[in-house]
C-alpha positions as CSV (number, residue, x, y, z in Angstrom):
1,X,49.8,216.7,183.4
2,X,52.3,215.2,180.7
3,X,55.0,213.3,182.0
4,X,58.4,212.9,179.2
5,X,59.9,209.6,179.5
6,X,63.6,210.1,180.7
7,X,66.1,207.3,181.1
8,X,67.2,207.3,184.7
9,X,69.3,204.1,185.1
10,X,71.0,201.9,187.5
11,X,74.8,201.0,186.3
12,X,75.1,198.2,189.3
13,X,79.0,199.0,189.5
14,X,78.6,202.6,189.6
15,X,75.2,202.8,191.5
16,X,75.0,206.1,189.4
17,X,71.5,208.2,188.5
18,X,71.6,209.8,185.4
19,X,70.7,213.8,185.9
20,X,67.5,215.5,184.0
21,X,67.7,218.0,182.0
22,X,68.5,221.7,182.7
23,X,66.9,223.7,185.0
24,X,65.3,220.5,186.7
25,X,64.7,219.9,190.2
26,X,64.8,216.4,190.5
27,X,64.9,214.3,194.3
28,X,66.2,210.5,194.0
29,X,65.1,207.6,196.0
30,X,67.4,204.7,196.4
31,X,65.8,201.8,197.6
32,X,66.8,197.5,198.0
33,X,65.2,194.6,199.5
34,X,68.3,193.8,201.2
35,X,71.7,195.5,201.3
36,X,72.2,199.4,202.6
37,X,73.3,202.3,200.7
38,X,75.2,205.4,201.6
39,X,73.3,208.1,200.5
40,X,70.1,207.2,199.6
41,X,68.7,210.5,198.4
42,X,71.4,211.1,196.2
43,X,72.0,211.6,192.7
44,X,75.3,208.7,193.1
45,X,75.7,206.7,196.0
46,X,77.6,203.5,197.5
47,X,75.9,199.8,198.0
48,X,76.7,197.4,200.0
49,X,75.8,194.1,199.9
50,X,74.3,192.1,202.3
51,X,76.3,189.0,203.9
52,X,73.5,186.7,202.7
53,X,73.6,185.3,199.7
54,X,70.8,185.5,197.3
55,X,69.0,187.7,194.9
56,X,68.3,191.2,195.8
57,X,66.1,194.3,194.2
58,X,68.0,197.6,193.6
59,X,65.3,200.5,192.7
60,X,66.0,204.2,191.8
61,X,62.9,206.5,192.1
62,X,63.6,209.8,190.4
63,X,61.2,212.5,191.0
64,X,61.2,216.1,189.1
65,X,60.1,218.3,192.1
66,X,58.5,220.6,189.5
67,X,56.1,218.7,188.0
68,X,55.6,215.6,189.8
69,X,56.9,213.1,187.1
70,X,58.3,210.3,188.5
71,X,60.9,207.5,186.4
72,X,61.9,204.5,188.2
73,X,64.4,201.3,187.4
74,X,65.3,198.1,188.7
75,X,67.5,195.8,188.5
76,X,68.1,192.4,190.0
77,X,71.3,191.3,191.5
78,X,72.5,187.8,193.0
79,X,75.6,187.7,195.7
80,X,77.8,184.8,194.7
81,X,78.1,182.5,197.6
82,X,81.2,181.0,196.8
83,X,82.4,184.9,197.3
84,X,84.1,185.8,200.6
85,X,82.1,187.9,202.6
């Protein structure tokens, strides 16, 4: 099996997933150490932060259905704790 390298990335104010190409069946996995987001199987979704300061792991796991190819990012972000919660 030959897997294409596809961009699939996190924009941490969007929480956004980048879509494949056409005619792709692709499931998403959203994924933190910390935090909870609103629809976690879906191509976009909402994060919310937990009340805790500290650094915290956001991962998207894309999967193309088809083939079995997965892409995954990370991206590490810190909750100010002079922020109100």
């Amino acid at each position: 099996m030959r897997c294409e390298s596809r961009f699939y990335g996190i924009a941490v104010d969007e929480v956004d997933g980048a879509l494949g190409g056409a005619g792709d069946t692709l499931s998403y996995a959203w994924t933190s150490t910390a935090g909870t987001f609103d629809a976690p199987s879906s191509p976009t979704t909402s994060w919310t932060a937990p009340t805790t300061p500290g650094p915290v792991t956001l991962t998207l796991t894309v999967t193309d259905v088809l083939n079995g190819c997965t892409a995954t990012d990370t991206v590490q972000v810190t909750r100010d704790p002079a922020l109100p919660e």
